[in-house]
C-alpha positions as CSV (number, residue, x, y, z in Angstrom):
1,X,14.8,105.6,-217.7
2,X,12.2,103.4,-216.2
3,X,11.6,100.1,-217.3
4,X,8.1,99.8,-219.6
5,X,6.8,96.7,-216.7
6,X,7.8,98.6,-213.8
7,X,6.2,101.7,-215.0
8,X,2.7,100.0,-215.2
9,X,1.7,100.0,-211.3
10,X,-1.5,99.8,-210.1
11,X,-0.5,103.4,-208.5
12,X,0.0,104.9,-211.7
13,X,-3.1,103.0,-213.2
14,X,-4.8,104.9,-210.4
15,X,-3.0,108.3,-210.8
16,X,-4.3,108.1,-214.7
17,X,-7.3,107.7,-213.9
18,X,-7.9,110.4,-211.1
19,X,-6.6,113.0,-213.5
20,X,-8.6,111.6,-216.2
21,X,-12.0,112.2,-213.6
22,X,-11.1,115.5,-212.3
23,X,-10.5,116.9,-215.1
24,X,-7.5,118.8,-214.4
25,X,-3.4,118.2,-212.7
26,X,-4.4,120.9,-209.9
27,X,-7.4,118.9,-209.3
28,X,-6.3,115.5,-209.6
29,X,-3.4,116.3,-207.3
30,X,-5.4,118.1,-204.4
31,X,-7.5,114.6,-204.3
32,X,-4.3,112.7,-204.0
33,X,-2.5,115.0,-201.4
34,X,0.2,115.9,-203.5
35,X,1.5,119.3,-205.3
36,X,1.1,119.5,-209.2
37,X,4.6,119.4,-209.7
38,X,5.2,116.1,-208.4
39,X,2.0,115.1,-209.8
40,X,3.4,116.2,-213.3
41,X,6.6,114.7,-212.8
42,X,5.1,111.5,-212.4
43,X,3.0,111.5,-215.7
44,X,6.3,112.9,-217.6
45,X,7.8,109.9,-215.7
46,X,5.5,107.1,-217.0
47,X,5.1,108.6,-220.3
48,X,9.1,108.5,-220.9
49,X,9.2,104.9,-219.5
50,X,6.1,104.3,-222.3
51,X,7.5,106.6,-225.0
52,X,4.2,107.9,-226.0
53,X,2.5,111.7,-225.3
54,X,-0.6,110.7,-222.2
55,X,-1.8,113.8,-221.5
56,X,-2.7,116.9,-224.2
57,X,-0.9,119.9,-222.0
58,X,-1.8,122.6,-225.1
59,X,-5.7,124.0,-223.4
60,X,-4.7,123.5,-219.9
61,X,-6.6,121.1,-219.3
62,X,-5.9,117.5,-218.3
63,X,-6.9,116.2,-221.7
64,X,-6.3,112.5,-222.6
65,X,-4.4,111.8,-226.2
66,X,-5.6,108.7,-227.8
67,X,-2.6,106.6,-226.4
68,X,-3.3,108.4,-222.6
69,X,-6.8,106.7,-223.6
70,X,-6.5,103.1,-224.3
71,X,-3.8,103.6,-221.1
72,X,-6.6,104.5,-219.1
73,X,-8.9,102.2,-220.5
74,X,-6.5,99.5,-220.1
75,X,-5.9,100.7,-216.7
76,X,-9.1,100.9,-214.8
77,X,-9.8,97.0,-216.4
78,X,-6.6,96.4,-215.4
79,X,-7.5,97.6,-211.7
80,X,-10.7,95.7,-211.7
81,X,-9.1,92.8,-212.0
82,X,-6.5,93.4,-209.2
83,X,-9.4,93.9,-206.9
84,X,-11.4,90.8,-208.1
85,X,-8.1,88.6,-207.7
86,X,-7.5,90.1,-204.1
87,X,-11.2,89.6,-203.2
88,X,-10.6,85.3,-204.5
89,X,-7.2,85.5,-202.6
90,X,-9.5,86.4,-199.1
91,X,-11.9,84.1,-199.8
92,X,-10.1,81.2,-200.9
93,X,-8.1,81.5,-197.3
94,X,-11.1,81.4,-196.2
95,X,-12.0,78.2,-197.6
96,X,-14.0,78.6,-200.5
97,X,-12.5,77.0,-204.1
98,X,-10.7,79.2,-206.6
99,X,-12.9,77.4,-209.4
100,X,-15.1,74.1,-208.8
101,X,-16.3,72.0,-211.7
102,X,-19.3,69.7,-212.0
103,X,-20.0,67.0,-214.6
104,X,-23.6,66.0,-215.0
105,X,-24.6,63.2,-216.9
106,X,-27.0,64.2,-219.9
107,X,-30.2,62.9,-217.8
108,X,-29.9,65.5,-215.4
109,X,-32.5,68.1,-215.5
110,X,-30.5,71.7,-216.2
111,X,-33.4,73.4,-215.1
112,X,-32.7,72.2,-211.5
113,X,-28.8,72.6,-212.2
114,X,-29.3,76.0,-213.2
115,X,-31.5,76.8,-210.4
116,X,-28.5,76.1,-208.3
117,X,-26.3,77.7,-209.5
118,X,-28.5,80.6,-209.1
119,X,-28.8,80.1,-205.5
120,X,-24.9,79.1,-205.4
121,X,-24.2,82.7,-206.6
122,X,-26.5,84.7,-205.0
123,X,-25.2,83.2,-201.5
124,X,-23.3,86.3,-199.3
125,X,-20.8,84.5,-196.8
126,X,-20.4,85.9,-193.9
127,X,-23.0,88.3,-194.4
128,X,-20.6,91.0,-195.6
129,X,-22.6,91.7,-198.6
130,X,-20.1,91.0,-201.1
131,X,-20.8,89.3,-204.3
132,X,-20.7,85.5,-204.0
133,X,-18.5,83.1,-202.8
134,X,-15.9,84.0,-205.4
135,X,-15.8,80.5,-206.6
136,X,-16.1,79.9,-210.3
137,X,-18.5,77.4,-211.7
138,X,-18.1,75.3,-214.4
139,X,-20.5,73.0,-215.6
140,X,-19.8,70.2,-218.4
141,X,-21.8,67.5,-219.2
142,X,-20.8,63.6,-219.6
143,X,-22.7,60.6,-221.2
144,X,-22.1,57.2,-219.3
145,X,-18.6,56.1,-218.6
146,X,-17.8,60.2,-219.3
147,X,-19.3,61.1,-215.9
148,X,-17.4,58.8,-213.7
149,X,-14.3,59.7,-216.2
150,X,-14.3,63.4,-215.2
151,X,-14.5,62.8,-211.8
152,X,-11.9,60.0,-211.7
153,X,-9.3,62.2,-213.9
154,X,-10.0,65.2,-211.6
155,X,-11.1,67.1,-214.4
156,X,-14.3,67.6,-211.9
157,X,-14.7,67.9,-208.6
158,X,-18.0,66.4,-208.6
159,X,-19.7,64.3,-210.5
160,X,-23.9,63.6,-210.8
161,X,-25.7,60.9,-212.2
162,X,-23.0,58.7,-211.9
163,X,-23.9,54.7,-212.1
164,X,-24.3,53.3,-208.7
165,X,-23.5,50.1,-210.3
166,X,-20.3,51.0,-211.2
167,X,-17.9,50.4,-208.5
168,X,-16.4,53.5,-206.8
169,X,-12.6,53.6,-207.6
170,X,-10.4,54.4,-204.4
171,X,-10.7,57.6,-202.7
172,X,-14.2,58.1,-204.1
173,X,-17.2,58.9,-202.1
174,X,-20.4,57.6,-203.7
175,X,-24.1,58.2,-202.5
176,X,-27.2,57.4,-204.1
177,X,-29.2,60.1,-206.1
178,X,-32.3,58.6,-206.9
179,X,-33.6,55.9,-210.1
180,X,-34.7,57.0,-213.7
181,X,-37.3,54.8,-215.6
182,X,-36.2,54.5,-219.5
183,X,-38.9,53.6,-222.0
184,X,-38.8,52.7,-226.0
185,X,-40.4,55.3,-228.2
186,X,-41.1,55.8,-231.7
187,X,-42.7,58.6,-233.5
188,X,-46.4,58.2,-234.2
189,X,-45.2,57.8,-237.6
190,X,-42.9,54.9,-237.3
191,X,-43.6,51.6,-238.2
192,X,-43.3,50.2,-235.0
193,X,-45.7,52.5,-233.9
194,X,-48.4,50.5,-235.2
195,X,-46.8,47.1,-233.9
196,X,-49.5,44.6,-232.2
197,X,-48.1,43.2,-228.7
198,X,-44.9,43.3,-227.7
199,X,-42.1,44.0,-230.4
200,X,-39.4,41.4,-230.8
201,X,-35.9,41.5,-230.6
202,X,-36.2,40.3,-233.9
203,X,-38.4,42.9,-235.4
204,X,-36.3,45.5,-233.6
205,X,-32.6,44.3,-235.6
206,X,-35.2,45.4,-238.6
207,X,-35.4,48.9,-237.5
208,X,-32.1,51.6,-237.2
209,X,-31.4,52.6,-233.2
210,X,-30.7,55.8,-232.3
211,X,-28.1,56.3,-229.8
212,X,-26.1,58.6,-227.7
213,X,-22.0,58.5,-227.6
214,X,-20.3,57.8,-224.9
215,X,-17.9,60.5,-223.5
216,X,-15.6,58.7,-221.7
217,X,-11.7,58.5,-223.7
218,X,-10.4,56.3,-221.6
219,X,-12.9,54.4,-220.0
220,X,-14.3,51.2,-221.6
221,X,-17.7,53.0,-223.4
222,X,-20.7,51.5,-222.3
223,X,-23.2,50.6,-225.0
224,X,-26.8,50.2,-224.4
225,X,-29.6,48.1,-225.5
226,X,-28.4,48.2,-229.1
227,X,-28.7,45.3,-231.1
228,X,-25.7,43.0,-232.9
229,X,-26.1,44.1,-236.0
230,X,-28.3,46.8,-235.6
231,X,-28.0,49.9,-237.7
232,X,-27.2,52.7,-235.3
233,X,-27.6,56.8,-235.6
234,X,-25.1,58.1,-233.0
235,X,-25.6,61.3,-231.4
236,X,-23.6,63.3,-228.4
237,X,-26.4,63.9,-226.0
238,X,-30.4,62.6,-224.9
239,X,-31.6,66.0,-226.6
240,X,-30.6,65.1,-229.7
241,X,-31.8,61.3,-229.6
242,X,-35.3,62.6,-228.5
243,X,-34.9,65.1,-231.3
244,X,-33.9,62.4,-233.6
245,X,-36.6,59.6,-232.2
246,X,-39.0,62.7,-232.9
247,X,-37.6,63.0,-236.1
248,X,-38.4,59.4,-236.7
249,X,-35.3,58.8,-237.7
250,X,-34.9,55.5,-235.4
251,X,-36.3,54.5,-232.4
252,X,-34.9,53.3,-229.2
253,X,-34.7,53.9,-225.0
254,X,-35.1,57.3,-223.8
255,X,-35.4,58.6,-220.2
256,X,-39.3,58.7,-219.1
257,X,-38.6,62.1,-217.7
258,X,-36.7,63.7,-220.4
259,X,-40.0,62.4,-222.9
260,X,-42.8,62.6,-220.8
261,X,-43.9,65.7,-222.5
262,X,-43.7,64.4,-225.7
263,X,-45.5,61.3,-225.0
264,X,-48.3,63.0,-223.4
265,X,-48.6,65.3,-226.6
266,X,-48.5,61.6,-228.5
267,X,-45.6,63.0,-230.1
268,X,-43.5,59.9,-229.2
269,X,-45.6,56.5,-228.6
270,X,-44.3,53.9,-226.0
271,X,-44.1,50.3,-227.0
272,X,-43.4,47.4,-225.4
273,X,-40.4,44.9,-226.1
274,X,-39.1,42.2,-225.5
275,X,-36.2,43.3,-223.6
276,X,-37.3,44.7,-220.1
277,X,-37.8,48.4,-219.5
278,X,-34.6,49.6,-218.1
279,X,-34.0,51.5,-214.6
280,X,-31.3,53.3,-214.0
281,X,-29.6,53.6,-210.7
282,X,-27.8,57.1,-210.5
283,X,-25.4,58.9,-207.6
284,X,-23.4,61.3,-207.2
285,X,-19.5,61.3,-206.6
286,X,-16.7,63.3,-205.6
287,X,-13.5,62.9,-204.1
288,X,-12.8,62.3,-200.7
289,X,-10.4,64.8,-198.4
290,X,-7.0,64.1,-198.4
291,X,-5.1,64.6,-195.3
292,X,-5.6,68.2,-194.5
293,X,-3.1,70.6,-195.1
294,X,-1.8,74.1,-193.1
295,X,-3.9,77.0,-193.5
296,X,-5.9,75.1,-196.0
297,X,-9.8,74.0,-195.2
298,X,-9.8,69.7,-195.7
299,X,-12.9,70.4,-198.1
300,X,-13.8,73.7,-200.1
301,X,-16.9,75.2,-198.8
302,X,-17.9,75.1,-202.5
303,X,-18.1,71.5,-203.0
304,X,-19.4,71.5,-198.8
305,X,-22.2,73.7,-200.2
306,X,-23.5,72.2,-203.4
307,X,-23.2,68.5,-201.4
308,X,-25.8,69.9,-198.7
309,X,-27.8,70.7,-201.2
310,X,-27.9,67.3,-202.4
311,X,-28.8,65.6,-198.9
312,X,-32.2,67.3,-199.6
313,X,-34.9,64.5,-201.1
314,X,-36.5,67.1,-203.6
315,X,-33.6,68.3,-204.8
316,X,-32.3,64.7,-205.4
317,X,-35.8,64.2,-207.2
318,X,-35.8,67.3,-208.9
319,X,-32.3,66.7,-210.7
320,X,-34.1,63.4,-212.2
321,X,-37.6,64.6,-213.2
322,X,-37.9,68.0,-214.0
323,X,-37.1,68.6,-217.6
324,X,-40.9,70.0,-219.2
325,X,-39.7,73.0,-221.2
326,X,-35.9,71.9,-222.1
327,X,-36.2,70.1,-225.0
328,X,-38.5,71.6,-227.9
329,X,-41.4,70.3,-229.7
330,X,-40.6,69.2,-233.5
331,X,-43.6,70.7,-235.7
């Protein structure tokens, strides 16, 4: 008898489900070039390598038992996915990545991410109107350290909003993305809000900071204009500390961009301190080719595609400014 694994061919997947469409063994087996008999043989074949009854034989008609259904439901997934797999194998010999990640640091405006990916999958290589590159995406996004950590680890393969401050380790290229004002906000309702001149270092170890976690587990965390001795609210990303600052639950830094909304509506009001407004200095990252090997393209076209992107100005701009509509109002 037929073993149950090398029963389950993508021929018999295929066989099940032209009977199952015609309708009928005669039918099925004039598609398929082949005489009912062998046609029948082949079904008694895979059900005795299965053990189970496929095929109802009582009316005369081709029709499927509940088994002979989740077989050929099973099946034509089953073939899919053959054919997806065989469409990555031609493309990634062709140069494009089985699966590219990107890290983003939590300033970066999704809207414009999101935008590219859009554009990203709605590309047709070659023209042969096939359905993308074939590469998948996967977005995650870092805080700090995190960014630089994902890239360095190779759990990405690139990595934006990186700190250009931050020395790039070996075998890292680095290029500059653009610079983020931060201001300090409060909630009209905070007591700093009504603060005369410029607020104190002093006056600000008074009030509890909200701040955003670091990613990064094995990186030294970076901390950020928090005080010694300050009481601190911790979140995981710049949402949440806006939603928080909105909240008036503390006060602290926040990216211009991310807040300007909210400032306009005078649901956050900026103050002055004593400490200088930061500016951050962000890039992008990703490793650099190693030596190329046989049949194999020295960079994805992936990573080649989604790094032209970022030589463009207003794209670079775009990533650090527009964020109106991605983080909602607190009534």
């Amino acid at each position: 008898m037929m073993k149950r694994h090398n029963a389950l061919t993508p021929d018999a997947l295929a066989m099940m489900d032209t009977i199952a469409r015609c309708g009928s063994f005669a039918a099925a087996a004039r598609e398929l070039g082949k005489v009912p008999s062998a046609l029948t043989y082949s079904v008694r074949q895979l059900e005795d390598a299965l053990d189970v009854l496929l095929f109802d034989r009582r009316s005369g008609q081709a029709k499927l038992t509940a088994a002979g259904e989740e077989l050929l439901s099973e099946g034509r997934r089953l073939l899919a996915e053959m054919e997806a797999v065989a469409h990555r194998v031609r493309r990634v010999a062709g140069g494009w990545e089985t699966q590219l990640t990107i890290a983003m640091d939590g300033v970066i405006s999704r809207l414009t991410m999101f935008e590219l990916c859009e554009a990203f999958y709605a590309l047709r290589p070659n023209n042969a109107g096939q359905d993308g590159p074939g590469t998948r995406l996967r977005l995650r996004t870092e805080v700090l350290a995190g960014t630089w950590e994902a890239l360095v680890s190779g759990q990405a393969d690139l990595a934006i909003g990186v700190d250009v401050d931050h020395s790039a380790p070996p075998g890292i290229e680095l290029r500059t993305l653009g610079e983020i004002d931060f201001v300090f906000a409060v909630a009209p309702h905070h007591p700093l809000a009504e603060w005369e001149g410029v607020v104190t270092d002093a006056e600000l170890l008074r009030h509890r900071a909200v701040a955003v976690a670091d990613s990064a587990q094995r990186l030294t965390p970076l901390t950020v204009n928090l005080l010694p001795g300050q009481d601190v609210f911790t979140v995981a990303s710049l949402q949440a500390k806006i939603e928080a600052q909105l909240r008036c639950l503390g006060c602290g830094f926040v990216p211009e961009p991310l807040a300007r909304e909210h400032i306009r509506a005078g649901r956050l009001v900026v103050k002055t301190t004593q400490r200088k407004q930061t500016r951050a200095r962000l890039g992008y990252a990703w490793r650099a080719s190693a030596a190329p090997q046989p049949r194999k393209a020295p960079q994805g076209l992936a990573l080649q595609w989604w790094l032209e992107q970022l030589q463009s100005p207003a794209t670079r701009q775009a990533l650090l400014e527009r964020h109106a509509g991605m983080v909602s109002p607190v009534d």
